[in-house]
HTML snippet that shows the backbone in 3Dmol.js (N, CA, C, O; Angstrom):
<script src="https://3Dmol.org/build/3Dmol-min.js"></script>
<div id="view" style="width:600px;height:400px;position:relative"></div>
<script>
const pdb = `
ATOM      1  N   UNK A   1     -38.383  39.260 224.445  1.00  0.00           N
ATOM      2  CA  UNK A   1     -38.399  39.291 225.895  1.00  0.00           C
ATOM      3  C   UNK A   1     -39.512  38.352 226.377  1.00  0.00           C
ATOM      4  O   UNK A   1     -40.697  38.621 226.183  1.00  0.00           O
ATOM      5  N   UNK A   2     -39.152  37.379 226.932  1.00  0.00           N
ATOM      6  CA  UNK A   2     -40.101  36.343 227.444  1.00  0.00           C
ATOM      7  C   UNK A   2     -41.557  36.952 228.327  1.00  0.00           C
ATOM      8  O   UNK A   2     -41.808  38.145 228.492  1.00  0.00           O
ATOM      9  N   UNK A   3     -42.177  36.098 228.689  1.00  0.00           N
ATOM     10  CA  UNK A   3     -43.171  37.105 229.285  1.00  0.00           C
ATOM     11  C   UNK A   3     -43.035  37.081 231.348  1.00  0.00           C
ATOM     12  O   UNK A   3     -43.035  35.982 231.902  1.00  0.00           O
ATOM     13  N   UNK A   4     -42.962  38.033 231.970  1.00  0.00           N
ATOM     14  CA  UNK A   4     -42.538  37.818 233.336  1.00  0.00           C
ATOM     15  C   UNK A   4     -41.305  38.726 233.214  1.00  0.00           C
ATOM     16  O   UNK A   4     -41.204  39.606 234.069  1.00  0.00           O
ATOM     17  N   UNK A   5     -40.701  38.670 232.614  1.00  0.00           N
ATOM     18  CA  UNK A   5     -39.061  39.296 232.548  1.00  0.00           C
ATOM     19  C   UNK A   5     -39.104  40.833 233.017  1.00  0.00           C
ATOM     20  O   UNK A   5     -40.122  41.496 232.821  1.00  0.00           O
ATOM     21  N   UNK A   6     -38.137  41.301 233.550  1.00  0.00           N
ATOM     22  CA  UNK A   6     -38.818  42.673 234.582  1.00  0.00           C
ATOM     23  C   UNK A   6     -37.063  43.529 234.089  1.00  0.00           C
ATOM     24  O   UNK A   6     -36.259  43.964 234.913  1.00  0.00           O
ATOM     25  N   UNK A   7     -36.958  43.543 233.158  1.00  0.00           N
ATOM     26  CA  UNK A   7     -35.544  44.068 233.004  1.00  0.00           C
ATOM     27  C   UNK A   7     -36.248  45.421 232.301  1.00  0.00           C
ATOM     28  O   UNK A   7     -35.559  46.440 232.252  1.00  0.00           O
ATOM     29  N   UNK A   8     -37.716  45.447 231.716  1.00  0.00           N
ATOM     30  CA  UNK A   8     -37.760  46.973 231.008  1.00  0.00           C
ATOM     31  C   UNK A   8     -38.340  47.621 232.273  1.00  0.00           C
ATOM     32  O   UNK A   8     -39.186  48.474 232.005  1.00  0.00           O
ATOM     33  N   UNK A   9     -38.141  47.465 233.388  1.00  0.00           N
ATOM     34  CA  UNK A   9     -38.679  48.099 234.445  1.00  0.00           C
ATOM     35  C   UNK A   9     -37.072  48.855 234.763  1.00  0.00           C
ATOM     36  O   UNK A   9     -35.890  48.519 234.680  1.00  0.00           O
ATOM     37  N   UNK A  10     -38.031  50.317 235.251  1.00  0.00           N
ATOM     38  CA  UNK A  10     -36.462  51.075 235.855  1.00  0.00           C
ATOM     39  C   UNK A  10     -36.566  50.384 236.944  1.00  0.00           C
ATOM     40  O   UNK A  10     -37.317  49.451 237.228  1.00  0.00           O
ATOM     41  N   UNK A  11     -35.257  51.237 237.896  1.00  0.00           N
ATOM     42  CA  UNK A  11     -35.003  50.418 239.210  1.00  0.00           C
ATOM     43  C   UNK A  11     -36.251  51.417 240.105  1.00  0.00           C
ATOM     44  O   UNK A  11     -36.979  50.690 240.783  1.00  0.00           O
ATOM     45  N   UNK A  12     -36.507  52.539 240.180  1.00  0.00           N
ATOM     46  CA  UNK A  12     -37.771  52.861 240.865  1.00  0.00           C
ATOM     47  C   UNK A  12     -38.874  52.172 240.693  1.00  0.00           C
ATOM     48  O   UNK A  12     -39.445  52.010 241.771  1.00  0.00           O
ATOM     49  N   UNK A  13     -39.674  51.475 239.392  1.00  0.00           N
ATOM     50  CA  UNK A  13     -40.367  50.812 239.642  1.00  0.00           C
ATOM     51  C   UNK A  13     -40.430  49.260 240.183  1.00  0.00           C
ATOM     52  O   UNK A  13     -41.380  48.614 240.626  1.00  0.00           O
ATOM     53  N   UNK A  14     -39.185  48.946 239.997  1.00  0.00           N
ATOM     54  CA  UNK A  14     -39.116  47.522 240.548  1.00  0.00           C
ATOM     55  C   UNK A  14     -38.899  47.487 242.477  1.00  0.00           C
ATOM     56  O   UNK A  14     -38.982  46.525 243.240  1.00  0.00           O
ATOM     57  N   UNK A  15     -38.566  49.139 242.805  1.00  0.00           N
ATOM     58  CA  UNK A  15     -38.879  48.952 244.332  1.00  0.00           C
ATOM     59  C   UNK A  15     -40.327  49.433 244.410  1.00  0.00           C
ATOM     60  O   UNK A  15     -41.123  48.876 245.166  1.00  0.00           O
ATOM     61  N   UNK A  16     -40.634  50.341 243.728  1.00  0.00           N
ATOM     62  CA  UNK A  16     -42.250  50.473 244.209  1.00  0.00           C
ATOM     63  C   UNK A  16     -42.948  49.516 244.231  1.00  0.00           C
ATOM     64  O   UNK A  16     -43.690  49.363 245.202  1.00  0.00           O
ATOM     65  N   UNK A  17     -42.936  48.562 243.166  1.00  0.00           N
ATOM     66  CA  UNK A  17     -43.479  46.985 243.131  1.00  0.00           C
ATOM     67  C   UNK A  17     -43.285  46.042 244.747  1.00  0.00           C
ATOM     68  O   UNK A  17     -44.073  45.396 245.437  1.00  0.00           O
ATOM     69  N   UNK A  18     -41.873  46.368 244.859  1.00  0.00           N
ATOM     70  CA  UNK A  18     -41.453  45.827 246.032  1.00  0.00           C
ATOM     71  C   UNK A  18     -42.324  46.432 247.260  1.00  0.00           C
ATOM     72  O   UNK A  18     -42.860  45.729 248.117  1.00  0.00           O
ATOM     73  N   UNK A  19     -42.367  47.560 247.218  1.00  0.00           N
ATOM     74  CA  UNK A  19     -42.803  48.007 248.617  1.00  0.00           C
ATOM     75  C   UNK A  19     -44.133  47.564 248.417  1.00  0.00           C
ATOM     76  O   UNK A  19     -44.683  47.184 249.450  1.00  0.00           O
ATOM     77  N   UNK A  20     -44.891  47.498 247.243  1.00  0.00           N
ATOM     78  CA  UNK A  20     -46.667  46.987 247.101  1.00  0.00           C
ATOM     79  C   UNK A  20     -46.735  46.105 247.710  1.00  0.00           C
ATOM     80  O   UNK A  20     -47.645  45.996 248.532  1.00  0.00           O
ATOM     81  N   UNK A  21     -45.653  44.995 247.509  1.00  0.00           N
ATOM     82  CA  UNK A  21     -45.814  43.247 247.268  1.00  0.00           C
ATOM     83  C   UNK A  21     -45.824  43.330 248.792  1.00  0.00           C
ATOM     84  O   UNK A  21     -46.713  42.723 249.388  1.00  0.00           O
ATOM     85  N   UNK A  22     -44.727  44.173 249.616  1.00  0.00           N
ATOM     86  CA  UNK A  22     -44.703  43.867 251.305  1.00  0.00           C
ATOM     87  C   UNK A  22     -46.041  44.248 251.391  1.00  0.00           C
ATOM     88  O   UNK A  22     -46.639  43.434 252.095  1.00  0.00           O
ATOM     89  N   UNK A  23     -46.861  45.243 250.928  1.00  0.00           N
ATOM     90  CA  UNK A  23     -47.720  45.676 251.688  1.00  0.00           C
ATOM     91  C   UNK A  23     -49.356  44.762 252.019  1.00  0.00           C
ATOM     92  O   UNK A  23     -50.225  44.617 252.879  1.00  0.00           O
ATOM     93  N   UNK A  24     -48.917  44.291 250.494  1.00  0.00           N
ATOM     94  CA  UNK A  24     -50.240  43.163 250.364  1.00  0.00           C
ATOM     95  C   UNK A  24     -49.836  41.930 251.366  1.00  0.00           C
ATOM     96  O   UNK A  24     -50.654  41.543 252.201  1.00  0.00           O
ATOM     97  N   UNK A  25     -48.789  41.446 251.272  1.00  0.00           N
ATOM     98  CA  UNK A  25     -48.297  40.211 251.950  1.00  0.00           C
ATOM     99  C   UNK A  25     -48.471  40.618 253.736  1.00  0.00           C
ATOM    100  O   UNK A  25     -48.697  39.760 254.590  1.00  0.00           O
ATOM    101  N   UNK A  26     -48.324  41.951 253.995  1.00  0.00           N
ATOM    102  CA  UNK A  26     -48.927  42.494 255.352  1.00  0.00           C
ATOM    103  C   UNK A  26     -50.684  42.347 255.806  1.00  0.00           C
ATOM    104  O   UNK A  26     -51.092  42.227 256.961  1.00  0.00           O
ATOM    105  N   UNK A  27     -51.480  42.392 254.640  1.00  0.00           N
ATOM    106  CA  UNK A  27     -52.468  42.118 255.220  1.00  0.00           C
ATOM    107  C   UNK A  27     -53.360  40.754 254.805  1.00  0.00           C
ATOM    108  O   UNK A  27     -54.553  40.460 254.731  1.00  0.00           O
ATOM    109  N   UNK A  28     -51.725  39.927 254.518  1.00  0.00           N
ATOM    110  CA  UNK A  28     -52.409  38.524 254.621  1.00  0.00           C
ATOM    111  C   UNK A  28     -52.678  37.561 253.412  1.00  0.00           C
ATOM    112  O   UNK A  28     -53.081  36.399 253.465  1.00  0.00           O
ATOM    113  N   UNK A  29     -52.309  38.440 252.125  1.00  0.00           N
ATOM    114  CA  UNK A  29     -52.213  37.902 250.671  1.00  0.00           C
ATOM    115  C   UNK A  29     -50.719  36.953 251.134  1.00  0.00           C
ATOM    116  O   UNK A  29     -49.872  37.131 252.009  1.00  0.00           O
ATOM    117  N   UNK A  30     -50.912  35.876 250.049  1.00  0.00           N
ATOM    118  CA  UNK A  30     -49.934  34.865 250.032  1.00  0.00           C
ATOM    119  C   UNK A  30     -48.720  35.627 249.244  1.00  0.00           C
ATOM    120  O   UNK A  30     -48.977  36.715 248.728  1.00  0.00           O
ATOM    121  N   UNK A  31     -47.542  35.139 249.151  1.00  0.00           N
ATOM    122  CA  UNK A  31     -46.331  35.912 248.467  1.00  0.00           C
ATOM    123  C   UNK A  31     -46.611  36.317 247.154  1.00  0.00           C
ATOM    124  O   UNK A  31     -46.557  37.487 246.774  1.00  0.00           O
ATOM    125  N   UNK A  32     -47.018  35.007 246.214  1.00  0.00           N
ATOM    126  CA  UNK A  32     -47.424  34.658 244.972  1.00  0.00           C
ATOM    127  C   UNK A  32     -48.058  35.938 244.147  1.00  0.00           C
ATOM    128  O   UNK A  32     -47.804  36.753 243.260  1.00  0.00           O
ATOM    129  N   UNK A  33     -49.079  35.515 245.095  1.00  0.00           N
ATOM    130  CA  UNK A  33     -50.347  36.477 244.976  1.00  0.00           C
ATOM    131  C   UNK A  33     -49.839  38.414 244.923  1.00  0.00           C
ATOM    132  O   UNK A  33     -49.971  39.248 244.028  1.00  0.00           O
ATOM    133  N   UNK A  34     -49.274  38.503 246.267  1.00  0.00           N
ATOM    134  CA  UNK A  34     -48.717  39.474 246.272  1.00  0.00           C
ATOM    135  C   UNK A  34     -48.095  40.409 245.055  1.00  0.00           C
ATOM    136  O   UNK A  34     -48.231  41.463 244.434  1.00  0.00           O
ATOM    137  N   UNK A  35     -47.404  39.347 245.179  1.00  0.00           N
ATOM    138  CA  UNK A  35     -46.416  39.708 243.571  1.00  0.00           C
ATOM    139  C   UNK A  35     -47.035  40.339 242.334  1.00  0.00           C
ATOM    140  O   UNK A  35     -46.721  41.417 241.829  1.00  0.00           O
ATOM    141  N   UNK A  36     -47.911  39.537 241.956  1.00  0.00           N
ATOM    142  CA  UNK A  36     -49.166  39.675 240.734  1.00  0.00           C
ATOM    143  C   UNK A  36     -49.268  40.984 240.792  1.00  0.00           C
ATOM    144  O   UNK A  36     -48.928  41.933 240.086  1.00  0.00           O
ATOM    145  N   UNK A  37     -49.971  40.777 242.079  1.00  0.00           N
ATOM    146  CA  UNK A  37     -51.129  42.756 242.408  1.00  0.00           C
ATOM    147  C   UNK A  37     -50.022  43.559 242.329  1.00  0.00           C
ATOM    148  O   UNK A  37     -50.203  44.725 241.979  1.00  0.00           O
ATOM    149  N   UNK A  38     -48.665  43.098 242.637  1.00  0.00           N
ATOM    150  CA  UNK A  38     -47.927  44.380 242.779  1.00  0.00           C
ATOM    151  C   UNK A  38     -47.388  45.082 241.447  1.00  0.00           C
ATOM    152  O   UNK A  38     -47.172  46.277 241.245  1.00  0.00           O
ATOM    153  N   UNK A  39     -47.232  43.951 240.573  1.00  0.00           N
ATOM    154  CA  UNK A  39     -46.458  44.532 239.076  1.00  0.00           C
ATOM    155  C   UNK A  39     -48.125  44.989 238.472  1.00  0.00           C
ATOM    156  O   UNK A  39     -48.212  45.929 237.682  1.00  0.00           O
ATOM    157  N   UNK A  40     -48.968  44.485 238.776  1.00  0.00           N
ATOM    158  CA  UNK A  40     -50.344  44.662 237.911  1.00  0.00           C
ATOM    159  C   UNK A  40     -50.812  46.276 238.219  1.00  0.00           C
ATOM    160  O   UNK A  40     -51.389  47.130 237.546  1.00  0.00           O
ATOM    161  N   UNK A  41     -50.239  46.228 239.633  1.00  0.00           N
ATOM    162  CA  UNK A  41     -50.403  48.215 240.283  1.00  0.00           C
ATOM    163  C   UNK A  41     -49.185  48.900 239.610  1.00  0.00           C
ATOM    164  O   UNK A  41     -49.376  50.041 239.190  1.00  0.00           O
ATOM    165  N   UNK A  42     -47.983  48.361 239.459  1.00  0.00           N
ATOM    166  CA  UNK A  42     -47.458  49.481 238.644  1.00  0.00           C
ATOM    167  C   UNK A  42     -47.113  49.425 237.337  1.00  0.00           C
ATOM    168  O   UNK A  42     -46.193  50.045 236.803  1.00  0.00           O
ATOM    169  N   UNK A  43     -47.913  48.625 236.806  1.00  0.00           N
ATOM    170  CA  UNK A  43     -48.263  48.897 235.439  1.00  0.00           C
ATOM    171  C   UNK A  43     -49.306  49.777 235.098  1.00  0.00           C
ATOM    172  O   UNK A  43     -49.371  50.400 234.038  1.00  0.00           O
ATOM    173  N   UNK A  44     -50.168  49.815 236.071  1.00  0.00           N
ATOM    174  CA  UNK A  44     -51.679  50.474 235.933  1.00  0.00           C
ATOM    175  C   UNK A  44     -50.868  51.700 236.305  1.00  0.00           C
ATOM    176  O   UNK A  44     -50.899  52.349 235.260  1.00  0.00           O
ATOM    177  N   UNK A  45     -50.357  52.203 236.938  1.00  0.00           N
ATOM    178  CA  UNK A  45     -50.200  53.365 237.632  1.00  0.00           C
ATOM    179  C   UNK A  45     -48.694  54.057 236.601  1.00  0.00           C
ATOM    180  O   UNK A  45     -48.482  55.269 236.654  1.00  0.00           O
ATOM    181  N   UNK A  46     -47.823  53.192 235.780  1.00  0.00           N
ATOM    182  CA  UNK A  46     -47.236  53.886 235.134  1.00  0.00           C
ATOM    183  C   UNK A  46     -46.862  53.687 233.532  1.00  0.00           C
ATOM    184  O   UNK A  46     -46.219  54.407 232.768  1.00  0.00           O
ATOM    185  N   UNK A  47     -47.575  52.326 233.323  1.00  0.00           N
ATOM    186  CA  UNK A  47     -48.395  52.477 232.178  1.00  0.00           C
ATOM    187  C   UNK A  47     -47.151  51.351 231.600  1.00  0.00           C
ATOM    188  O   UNK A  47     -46.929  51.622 230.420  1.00  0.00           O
ATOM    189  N   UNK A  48     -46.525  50.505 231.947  1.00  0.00           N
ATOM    190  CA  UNK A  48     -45.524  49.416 231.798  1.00  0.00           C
ATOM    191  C   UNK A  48     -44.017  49.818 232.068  1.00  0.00           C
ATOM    192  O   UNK A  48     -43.651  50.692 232.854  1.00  0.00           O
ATOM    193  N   UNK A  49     -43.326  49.137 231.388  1.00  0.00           N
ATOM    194  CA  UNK A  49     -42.031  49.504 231.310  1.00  0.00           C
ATOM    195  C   UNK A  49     -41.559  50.353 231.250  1.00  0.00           C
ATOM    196  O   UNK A  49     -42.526  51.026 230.893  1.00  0.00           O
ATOM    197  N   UNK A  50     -40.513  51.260 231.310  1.00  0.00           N
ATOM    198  CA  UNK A  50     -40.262  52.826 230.858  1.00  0.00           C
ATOM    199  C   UNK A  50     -38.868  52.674 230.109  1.00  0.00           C
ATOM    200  O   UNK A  50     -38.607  53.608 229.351  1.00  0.00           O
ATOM    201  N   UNK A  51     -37.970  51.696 230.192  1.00  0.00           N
ATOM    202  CA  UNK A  51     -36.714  51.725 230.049  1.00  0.00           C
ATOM    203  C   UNK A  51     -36.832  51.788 228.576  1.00  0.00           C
ATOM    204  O   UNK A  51     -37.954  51.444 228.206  1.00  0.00           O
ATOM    205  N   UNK A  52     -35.973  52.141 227.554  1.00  0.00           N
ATOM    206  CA  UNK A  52     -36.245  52.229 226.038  1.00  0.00           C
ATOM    207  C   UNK A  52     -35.955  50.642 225.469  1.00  0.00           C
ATOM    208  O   UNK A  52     -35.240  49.783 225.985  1.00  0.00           O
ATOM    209  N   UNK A  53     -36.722  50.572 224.287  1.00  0.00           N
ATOM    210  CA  UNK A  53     -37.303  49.132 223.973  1.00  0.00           C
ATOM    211  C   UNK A  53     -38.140  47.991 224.768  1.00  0.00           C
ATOM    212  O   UNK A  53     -37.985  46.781 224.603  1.00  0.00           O
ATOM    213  N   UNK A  54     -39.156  48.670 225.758  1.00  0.00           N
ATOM    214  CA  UNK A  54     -39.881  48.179 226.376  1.00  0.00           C
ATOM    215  C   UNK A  54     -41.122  47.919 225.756  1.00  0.00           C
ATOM    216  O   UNK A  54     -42.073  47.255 226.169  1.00  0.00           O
ATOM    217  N   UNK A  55     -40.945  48.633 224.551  1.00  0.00           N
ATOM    218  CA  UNK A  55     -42.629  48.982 224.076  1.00  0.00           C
ATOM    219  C   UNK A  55     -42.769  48.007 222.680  1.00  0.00           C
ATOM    220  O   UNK A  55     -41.704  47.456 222.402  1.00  0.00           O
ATOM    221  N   UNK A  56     -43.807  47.724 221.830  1.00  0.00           N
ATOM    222  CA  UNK A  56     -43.861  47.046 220.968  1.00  0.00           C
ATOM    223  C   UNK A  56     -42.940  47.694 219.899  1.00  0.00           C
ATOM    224  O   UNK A  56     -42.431  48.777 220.191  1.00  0.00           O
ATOM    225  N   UNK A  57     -42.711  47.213 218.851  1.00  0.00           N
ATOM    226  CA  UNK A  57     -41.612  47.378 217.565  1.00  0.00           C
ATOM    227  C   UNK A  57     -42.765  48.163 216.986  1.00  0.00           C
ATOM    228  O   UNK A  57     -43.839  47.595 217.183  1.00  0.00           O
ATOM    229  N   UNK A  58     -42.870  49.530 216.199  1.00  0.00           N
ATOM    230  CA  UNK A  58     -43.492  49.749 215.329  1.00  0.00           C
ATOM    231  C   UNK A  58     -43.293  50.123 213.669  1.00  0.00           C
ATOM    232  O   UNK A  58     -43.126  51.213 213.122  1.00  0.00           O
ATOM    233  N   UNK A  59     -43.404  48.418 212.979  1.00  0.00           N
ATOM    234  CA  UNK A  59     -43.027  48.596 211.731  1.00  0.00           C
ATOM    235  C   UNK A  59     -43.753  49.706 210.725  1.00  0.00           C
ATOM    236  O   UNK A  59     -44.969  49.900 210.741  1.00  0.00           O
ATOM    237  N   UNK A  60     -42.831  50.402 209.852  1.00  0.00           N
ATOM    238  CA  UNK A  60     -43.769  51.029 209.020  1.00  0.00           C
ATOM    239  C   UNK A  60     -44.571  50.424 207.952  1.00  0.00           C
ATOM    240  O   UNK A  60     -44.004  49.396 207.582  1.00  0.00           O
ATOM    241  N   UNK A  61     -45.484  50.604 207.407  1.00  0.00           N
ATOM    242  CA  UNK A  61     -45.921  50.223 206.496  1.00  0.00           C
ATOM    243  C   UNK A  61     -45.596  50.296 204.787  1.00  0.00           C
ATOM    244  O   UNK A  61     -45.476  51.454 204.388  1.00  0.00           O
ATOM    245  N   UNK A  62     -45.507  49.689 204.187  1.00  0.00           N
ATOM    246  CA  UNK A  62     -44.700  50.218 202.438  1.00  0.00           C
ATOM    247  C   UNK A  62     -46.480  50.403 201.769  1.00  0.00           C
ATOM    248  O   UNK A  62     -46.668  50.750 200.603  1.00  0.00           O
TER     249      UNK A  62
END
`;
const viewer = $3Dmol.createViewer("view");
viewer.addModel(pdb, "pdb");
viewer.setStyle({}, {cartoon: {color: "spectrum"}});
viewer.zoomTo();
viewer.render();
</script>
């Protein structure tokens, strides 16, 4: 999964992101910018992706 790619996001977090990004871009952050803070808040707040295979591969060891 390339890096940016927003497909291991459920669809609730990709509107909560959304509603962040309006909110920053309301008090004057550029779109760009917006954007950043907004996936960077709901990662912080739900800890990344949730959808299954979002998370690193964990090989076992022999």
């Amino acid at each position: 999964m390339p890096q940016g790619d927003k497909s291991a996001y459920t669809d609730k977090q990709k509107r909560k992101a959304e509603h962040i990004e309006e909110s920053y871009e309301k008090r004057g952050i550029s779109h760009e910018e917006a954007e950043k803070r907004a996936w960077a808040t709901v990662n912080k707040q739900d800890g990344g992706g949730n959808k299954s295979g979002s998370g690193r591969a964990n090989h076992p060891k022999d």
